[in-house]
N, C-alpha and C positions, 0 to 999 in steps of 0.2 A: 295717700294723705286725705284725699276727699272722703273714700268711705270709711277710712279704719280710725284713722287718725281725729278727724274734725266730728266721726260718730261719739268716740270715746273722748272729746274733748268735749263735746257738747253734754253728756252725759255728768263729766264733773261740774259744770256748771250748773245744771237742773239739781245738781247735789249741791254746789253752794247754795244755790236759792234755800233748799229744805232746810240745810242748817242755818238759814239766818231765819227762819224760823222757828229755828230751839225744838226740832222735832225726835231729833237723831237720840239724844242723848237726855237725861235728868240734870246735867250741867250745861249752865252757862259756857262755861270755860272749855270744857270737853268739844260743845258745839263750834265755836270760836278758833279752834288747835284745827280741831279735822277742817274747815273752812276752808284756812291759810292753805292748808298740804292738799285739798279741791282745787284749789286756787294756781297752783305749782304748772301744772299745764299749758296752761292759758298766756304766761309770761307778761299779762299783764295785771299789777295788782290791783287788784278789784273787789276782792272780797270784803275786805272791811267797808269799803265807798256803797258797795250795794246793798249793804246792810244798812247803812246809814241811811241812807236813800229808799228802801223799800219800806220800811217800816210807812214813812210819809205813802207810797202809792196806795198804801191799805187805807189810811187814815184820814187821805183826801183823795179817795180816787176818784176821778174824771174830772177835778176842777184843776186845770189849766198853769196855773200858779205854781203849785203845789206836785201833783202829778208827773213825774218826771219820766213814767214810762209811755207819755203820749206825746206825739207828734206836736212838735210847734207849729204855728201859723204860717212861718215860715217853708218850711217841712212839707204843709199841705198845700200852701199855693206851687212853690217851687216841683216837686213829684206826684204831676197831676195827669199822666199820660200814661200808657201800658209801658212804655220804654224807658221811662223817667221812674216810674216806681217799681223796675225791675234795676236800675240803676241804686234807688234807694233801699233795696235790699240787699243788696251786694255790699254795700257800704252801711249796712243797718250797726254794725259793732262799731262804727265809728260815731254814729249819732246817740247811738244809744249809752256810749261812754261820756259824747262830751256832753249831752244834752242836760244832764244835773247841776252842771256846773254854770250853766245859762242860765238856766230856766230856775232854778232856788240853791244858789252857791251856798256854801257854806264856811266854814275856816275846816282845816284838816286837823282830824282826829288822831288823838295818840294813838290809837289802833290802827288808820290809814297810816300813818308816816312809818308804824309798826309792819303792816302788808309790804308798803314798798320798800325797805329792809328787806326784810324774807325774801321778795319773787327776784329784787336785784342779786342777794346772795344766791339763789338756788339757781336762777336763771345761768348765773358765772359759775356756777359747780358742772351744772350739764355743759355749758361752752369749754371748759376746761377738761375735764372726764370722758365727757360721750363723741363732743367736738361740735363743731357749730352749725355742722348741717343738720343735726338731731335738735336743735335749738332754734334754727327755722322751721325747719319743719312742726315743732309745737306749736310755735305763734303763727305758723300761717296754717295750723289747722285751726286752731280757736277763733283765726279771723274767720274763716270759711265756716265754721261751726256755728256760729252765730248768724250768718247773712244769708247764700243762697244755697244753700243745706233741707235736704226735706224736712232736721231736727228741730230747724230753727223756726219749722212752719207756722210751728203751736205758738208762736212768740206772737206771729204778727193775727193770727187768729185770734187769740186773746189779747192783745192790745193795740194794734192798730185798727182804725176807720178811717178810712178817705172818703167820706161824702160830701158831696157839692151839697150847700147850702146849709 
């Protein structure tokens, strides 16, 4: 699960990110479809929310407010030790999902209510079909895929700073 599983989870995820930048394809639409089925792994739905949301980290990145791929004040006081932000890495998919919702809420999008549709449906096809250990096993590879994963390195490289002062 750790190498195969949360390698190749993590992998559709750097692919959600591209397609929410309309790179993949000449269609909107086309980019938006392959997403969702990016998205399908992970069992949690996300795609549409991080779309919603990333757009804003390009457009105000590093101001605070806005930014939702940086650490809250919170965040930075609370995991300020070698043990504490190896704790906050581990739990990095946790912060990094609910932190949009704090830090610049928003109402949810026919698209979000649309995602979590999809990943509840597809989530219950694989729990039905494959059986439900093939259905943990994808959500706790995508949790691990995102937190203390070599994959996930480049996350905290390119967005995270913890410096005093």
């Amino acid at each position: 699960m750790y190498i195969v599983g949360a390698t190749i989870n993590h992998m559709m995820q750097a692919l959600v990110h591209d397609l929410t930048h309309f790179t993949a394809f000449d269609s909107i639409l086309l980019n938006r479809i392959f997403s969702l089925i990016s998205n399908i792994p992970t069992c949690i739905p996300s795609a549409m929310t991080f779309q919603y949301y990333h757009r804003e980290h390009h457009l105000e990145m590093g101001d605070p407010a806005h930014d939702t791929d940086l650490p809250t004040d919170w965040e930075i006081r609370t995991f300020n030790t070698p043990l504490r932000k190896i704790v906050f890495v581990f739990f990095m998919p946790l912060f990094y999902s609910i932190r949009p919702f704090v830090v610049a809420p928003k109402p949810l999008s026919k698209l979000e209510l649309f995602n979590l549709f999809f990943i509840i449906t597809t989530s219950f096809l694989i729990f039905k079909f494959i059986g439900p250990y093939a259905l943990l096993y994808l959500a706790l590879s995508g949790f691990i895929s995102m937190g203390l994963h070599p994959m996930a390195m480049h996350t905290i490289a390119e967005h995270y700073e913890f410096v005093k002062g």
